[in-house]
Backbone atoms as SQL, in Angstrom:
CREATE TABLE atoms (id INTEGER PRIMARY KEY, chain TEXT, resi INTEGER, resn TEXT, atom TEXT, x REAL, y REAL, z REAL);
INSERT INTO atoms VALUES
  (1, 'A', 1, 'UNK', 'N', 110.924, 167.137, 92.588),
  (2, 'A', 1, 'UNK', 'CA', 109.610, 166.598, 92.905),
  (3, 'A', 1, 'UNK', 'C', 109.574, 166.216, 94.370),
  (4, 'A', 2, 'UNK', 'N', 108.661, 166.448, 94.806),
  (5, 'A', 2, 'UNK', 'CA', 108.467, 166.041, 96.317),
  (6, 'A', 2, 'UNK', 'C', 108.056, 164.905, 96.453),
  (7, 'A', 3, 'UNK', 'N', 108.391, 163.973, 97.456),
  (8, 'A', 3, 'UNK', 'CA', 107.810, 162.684, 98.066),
  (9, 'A', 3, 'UNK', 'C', 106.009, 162.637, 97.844),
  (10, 'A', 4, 'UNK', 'N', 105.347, 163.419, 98.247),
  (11, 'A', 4, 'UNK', 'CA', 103.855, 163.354, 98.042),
  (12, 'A', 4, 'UNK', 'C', 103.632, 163.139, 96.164),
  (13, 'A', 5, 'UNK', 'N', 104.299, 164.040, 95.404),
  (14, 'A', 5, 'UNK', 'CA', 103.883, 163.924, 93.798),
  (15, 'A', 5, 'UNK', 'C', 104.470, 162.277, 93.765),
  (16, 'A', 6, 'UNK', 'N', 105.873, 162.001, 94.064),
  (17, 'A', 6, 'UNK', 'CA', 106.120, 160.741, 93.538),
  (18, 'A', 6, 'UNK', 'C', 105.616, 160.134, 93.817),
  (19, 'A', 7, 'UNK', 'N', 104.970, 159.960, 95.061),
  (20, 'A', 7, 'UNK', 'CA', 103.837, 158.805, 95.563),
  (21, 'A', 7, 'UNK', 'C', 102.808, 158.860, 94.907),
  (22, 'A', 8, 'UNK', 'N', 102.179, 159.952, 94.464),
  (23, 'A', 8, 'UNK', 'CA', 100.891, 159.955, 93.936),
  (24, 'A', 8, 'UNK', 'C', 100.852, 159.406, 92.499),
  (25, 'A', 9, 'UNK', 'N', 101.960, 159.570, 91.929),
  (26, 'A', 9, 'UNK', 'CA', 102.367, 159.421, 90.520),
  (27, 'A', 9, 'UNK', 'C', 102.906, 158.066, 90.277),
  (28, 'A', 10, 'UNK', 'N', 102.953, 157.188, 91.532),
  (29, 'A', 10, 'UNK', 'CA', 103.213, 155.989, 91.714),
  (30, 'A', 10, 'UNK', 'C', 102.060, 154.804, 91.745),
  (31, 'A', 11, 'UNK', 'N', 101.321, 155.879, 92.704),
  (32, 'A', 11, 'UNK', 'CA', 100.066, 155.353, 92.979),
  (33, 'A', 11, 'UNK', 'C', 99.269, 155.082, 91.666),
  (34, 'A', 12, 'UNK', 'N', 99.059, 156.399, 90.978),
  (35, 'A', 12, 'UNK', 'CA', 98.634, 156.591, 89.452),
  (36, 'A', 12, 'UNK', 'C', 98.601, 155.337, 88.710),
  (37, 'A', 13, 'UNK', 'N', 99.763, 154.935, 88.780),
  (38, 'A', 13, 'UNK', 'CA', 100.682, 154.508, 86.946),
  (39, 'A', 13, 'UNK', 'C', 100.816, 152.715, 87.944),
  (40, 'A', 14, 'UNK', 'N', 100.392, 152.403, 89.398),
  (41, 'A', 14, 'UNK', 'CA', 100.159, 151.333, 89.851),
  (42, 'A', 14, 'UNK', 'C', 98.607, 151.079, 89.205),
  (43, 'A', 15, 'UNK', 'N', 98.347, 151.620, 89.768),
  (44, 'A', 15, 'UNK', 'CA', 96.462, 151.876, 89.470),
  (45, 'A', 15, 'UNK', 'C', 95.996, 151.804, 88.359),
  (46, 'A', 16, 'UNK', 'N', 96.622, 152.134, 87.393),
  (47, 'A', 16, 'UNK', 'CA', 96.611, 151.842, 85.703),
  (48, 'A', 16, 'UNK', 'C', 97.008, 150.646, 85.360),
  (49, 'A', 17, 'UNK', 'N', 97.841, 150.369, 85.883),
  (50, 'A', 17, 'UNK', 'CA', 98.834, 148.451, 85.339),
  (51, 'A', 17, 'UNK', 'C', 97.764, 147.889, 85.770),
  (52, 'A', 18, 'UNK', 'N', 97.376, 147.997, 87.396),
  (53, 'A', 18, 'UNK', 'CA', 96.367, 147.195, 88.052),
  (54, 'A', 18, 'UNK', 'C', 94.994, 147.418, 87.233),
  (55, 'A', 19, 'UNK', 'N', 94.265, 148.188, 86.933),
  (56, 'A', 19, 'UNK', 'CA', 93.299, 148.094, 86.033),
  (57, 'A', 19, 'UNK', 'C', 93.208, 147.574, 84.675),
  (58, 'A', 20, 'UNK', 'N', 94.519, 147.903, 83.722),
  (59, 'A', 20, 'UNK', 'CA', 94.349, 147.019, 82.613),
  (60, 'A', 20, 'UNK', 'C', 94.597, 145.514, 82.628),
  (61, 'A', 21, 'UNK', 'N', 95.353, 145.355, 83.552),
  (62, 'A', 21, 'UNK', 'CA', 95.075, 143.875, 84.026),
  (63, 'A', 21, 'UNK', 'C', 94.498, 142.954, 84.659),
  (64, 'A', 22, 'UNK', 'N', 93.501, 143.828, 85.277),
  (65, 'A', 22, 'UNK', 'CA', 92.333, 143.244, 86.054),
  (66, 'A', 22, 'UNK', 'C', 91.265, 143.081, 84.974),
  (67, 'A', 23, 'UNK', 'N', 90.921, 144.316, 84.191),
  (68, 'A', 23, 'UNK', 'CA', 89.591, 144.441, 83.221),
  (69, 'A', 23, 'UNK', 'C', 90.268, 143.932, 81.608),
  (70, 'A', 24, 'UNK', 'N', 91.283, 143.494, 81.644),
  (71, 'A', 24, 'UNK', 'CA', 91.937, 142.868, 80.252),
  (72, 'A', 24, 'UNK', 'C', 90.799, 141.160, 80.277),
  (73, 'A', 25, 'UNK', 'N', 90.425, 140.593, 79.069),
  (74, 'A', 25, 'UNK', 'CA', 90.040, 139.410, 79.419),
  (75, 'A', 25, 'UNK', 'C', 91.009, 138.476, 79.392),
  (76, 'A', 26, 'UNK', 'N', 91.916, 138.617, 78.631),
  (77, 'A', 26, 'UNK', 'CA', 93.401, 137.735, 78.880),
  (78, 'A', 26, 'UNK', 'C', 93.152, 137.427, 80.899),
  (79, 'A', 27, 'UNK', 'N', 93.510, 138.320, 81.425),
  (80, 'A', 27, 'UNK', 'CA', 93.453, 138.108, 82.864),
  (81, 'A', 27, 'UNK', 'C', 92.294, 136.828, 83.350),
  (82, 'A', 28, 'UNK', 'N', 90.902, 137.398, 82.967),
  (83, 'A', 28, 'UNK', 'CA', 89.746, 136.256, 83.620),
  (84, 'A', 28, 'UNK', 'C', 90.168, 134.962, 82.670),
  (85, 'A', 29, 'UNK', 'N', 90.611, 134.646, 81.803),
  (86, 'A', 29, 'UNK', 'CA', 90.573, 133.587, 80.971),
  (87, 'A', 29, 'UNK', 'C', 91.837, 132.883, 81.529),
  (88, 'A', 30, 'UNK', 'N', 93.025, 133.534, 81.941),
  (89, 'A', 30, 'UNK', 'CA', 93.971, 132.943, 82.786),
  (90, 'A', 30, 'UNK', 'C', 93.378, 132.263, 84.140),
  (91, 'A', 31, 'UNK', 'N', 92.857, 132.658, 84.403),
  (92, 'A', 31, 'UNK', 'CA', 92.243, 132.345, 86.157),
  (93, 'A', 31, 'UNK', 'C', 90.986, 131.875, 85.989),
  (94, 'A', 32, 'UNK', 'N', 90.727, 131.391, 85.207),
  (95, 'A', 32, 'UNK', 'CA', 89.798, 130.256, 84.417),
  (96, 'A', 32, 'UNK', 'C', 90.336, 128.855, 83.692),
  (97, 'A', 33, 'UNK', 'N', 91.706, 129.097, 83.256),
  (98, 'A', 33, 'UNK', 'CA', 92.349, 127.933, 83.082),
  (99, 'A', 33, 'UNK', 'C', 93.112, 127.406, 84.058),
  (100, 'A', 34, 'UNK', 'N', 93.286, 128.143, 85.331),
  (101, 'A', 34, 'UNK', 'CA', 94.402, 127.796, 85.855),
  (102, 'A', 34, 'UNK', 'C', 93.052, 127.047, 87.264),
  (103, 'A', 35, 'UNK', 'N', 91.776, 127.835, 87.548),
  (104, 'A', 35, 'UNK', 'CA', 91.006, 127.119, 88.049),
  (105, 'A', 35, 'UNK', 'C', 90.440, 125.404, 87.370),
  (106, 'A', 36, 'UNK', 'N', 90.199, 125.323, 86.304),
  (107, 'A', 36, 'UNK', 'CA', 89.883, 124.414, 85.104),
  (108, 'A', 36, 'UNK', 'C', 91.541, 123.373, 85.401),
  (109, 'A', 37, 'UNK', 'N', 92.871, 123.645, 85.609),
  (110, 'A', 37, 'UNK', 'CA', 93.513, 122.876, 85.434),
  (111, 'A', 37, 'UNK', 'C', 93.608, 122.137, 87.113),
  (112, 'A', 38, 'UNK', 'N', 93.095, 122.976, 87.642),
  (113, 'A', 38, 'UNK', 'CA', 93.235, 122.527, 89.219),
  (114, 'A', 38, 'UNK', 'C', 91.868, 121.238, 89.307),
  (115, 'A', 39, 'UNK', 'N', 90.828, 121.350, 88.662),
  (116, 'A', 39, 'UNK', 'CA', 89.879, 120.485, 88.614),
  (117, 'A', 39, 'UNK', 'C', 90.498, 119.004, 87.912),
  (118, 'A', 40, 'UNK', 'N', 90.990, 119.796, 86.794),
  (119, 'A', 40, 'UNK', 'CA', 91.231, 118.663, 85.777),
  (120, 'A', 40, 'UNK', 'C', 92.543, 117.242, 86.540),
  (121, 'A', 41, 'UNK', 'N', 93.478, 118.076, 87.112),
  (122, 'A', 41, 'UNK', 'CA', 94.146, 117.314, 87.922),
  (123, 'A', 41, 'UNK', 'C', 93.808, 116.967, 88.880),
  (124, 'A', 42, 'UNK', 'N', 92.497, 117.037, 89.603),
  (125, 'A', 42, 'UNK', 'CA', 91.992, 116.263, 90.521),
  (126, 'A', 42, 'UNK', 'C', 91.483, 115.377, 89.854),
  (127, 'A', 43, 'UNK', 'N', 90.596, 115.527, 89.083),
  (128, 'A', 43, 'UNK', 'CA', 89.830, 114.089, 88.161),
  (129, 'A', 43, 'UNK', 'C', 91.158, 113.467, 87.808),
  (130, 'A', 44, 'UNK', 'N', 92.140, 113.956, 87.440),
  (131, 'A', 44, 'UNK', 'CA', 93.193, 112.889, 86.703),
  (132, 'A', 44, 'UNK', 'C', 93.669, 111.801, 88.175),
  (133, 'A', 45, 'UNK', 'N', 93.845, 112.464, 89.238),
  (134, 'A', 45, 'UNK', 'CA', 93.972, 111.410, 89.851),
  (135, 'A', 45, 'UNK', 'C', 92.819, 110.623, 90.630),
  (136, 'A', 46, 'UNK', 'N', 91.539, 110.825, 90.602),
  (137, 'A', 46, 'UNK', 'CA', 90.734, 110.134, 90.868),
  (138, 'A', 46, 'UNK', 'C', 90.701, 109.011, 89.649),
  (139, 'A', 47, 'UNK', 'N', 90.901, 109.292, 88.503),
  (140, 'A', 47, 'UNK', 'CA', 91.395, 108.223, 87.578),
  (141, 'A', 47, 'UNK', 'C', 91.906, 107.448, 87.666),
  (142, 'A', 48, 'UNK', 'N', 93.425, 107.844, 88.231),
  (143, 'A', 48, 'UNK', 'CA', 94.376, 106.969, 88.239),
  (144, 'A', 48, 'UNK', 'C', 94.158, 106.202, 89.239),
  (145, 'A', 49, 'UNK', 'N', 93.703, 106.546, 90.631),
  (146, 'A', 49, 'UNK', 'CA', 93.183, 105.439, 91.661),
  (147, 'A', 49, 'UNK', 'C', 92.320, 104.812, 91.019),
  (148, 'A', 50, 'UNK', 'N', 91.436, 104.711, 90.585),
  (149, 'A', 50, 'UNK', 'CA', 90.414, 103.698, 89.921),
  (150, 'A', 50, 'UNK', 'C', 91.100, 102.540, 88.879),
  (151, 'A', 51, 'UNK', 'N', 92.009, 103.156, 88.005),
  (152, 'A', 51, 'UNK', 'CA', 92.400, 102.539, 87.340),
  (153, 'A', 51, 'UNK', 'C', 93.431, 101.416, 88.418),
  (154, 'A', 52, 'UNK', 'N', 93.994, 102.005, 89.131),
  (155, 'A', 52, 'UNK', 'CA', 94.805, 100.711, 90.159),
  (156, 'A', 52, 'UNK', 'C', 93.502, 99.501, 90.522),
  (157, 'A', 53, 'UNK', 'N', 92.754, 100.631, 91.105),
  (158, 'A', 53, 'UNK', 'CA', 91.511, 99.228, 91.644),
  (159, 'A', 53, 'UNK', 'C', 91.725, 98.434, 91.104),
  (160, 'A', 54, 'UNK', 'N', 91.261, 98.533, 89.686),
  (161, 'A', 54, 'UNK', 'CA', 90.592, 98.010, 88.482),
  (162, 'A', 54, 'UNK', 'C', 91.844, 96.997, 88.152),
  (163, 'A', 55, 'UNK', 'N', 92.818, 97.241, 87.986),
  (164, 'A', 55, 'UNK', 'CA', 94.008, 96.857, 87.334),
  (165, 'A', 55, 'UNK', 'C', 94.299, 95.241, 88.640),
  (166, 'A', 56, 'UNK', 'N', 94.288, 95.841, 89.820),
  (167, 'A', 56, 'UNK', 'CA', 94.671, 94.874, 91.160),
  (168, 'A', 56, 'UNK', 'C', 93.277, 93.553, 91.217),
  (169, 'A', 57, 'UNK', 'N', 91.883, 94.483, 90.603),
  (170, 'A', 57, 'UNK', 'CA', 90.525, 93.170, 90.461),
  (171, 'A', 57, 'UNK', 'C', 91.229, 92.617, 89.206),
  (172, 'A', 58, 'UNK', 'N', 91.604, 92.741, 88.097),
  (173, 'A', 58, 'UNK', 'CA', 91.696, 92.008, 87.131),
  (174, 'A', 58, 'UNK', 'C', 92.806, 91.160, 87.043),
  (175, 'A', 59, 'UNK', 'N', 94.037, 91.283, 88.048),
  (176, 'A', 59, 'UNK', 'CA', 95.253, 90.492, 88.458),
  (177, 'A', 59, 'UNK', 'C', 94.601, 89.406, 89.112),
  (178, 'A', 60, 'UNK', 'N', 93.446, 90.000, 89.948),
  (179, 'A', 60, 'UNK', 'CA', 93.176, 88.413, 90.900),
  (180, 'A', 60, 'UNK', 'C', 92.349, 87.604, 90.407),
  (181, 'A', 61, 'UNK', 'N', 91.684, 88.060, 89.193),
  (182, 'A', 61, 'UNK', 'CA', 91.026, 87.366, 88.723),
  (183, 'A', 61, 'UNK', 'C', 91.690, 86.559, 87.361),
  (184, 'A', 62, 'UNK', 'N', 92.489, 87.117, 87.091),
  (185, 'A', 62, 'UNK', 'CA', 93.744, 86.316, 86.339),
  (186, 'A', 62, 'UNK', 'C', 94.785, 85.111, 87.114),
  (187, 'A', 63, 'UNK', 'N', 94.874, 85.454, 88.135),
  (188, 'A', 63, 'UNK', 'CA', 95.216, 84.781, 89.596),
  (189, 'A', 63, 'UNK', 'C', 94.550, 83.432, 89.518),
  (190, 'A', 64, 'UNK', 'N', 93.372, 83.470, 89.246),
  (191, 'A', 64, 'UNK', 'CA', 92.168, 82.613, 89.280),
  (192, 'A', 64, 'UNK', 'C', 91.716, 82.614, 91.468),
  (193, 'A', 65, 'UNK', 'N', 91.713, 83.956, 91.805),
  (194, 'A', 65, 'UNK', 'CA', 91.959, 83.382, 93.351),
  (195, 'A', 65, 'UNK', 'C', 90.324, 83.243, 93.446),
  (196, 'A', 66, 'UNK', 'N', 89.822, 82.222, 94.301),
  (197, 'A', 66, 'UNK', 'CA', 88.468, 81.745, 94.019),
  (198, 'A', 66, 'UNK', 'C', 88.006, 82.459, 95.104),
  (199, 'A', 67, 'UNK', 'N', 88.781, 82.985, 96.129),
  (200, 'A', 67, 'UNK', 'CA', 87.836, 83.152, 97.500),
  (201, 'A', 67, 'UNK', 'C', 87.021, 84.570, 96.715),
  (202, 'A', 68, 'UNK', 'N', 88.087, 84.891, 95.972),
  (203, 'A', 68, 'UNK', 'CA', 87.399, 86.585, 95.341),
  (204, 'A', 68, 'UNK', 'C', 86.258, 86.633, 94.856),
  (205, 'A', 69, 'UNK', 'N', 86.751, 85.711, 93.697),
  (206, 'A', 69, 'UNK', 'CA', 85.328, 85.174, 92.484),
  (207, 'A', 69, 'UNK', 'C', 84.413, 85.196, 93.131),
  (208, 'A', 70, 'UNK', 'N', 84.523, 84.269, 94.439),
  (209, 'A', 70, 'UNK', 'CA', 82.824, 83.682, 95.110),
  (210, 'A', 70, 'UNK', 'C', 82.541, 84.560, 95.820),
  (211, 'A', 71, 'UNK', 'N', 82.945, 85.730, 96.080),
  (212, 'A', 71, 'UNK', 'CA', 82.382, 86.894, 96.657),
  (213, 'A', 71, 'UNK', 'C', 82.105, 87.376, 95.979),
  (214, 'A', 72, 'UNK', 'N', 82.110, 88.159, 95.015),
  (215, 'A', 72, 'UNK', 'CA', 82.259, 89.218, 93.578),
  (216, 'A', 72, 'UNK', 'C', 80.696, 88.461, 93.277),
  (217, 'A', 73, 'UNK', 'N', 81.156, 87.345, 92.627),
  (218, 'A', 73, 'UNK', 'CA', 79.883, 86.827, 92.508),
  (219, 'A', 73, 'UNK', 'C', 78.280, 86.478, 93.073),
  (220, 'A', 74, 'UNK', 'N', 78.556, 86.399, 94.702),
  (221, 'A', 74, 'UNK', 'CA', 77.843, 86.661, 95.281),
  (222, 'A', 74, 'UNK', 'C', 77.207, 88.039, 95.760),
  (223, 'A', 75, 'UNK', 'N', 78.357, 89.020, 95.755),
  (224, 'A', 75, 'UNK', 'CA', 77.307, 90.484, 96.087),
  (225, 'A', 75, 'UNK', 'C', 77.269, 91.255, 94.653),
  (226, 'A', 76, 'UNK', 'N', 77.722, 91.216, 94.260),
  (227, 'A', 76, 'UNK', 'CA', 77.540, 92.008, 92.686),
  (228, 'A', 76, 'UNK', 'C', 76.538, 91.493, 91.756),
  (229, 'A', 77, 'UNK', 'N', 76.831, 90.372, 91.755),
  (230, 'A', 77, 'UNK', 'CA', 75.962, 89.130, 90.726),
  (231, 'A', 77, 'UNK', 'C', 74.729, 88.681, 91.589),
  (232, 'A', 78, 'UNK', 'N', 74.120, 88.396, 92.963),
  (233, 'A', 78, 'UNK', 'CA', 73.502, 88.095, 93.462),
  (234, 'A', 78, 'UNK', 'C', 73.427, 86.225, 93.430),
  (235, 'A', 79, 'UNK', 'N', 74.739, 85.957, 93.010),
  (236, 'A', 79, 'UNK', 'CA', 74.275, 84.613, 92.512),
  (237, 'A', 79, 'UNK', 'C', 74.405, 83.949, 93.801),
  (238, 'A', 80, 'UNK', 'N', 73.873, 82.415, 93.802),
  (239, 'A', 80, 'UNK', 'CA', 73.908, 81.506, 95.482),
  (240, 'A', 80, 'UNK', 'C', 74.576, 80.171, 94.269),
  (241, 'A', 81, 'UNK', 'N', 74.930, 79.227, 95.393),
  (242, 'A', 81, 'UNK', 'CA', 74.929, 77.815, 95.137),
  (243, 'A', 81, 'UNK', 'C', 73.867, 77.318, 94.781),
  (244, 'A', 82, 'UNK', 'N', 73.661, 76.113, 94.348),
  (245, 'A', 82, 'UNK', 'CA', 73.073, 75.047, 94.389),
  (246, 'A', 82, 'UNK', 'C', 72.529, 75.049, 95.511),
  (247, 'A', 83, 'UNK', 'N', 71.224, 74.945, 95.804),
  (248, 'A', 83, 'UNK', 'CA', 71.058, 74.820, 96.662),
  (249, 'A', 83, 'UNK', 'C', 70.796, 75.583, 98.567),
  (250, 'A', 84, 'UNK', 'N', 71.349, 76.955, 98.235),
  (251, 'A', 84, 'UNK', 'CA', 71.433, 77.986, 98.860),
  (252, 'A', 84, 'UNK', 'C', 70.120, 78.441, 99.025),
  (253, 'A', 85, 'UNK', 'N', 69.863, 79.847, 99.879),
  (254, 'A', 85, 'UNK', 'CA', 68.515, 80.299, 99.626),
  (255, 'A', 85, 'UNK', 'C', 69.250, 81.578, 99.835),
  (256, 'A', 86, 'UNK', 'N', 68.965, 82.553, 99.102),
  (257, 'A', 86, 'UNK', 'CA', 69.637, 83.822, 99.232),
  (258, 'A', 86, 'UNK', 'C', 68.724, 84.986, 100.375),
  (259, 'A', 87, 'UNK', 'N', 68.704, 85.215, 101.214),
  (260, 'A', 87, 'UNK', 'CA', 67.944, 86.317, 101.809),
  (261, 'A', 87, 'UNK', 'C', 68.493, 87.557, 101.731),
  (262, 'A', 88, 'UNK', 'N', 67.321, 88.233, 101.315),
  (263, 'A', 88, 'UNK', 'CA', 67.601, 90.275, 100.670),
  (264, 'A', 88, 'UNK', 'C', 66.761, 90.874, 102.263),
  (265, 'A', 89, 'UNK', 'N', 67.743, 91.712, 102.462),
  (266, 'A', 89, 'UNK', 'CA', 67.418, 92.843, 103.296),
  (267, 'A', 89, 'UNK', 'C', 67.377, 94.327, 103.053),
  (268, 'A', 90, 'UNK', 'N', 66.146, 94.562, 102.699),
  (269, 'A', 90, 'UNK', 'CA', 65.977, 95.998, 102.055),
  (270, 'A', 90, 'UNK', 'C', 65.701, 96.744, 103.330),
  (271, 'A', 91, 'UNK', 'N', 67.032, 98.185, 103.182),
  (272, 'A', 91, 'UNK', 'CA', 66.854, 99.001, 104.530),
  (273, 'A', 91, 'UNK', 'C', 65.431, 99.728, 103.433);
């Protein structure tokens, strides 16, 4: 066989693997989970940072640390003292 048939016959029987595995749906459903797991592990760690937040607010508030409270309370809650006058600035 000459170099040109084996190449061509290479080319062939490449060109065939490469097509049943391109147009197989096994293939798109792989590269659909493997896109899907790349998402999913981003949300997992946007999770897990939140959950620290969350975990570090509920230590200080177990803490009892007051400077927190009276902030928390003041921009979240809108609450004032006794006596306070609260002013809202709507952009």
């Amino acid at each position: 066989m000459s170099f040109i048939k084996k190449a061509k016959t290479f080319l062939i029987i490449a060109a065939a693997m490469a097509a049943i595995l391109l147009f197989n749906g096994n293939f798109f459903s792989l590269m659909h989970n493997i896109f899907e797991l790349k998402k999913l592990n981003a949300h997992s760690a946007a999770l897990d940072e939140e959950y620290k937040e969350l975990t570090e607010e509920y230590q200080k508030i177990l803490d009892g640390d007051t400077s927190y409270l009276q902030r928390t309370a003041r921009v979240k809650y809108h609450m004032v003292k006794p006596g306070e006058i609260e002013f809202r600035i709507e952009k």
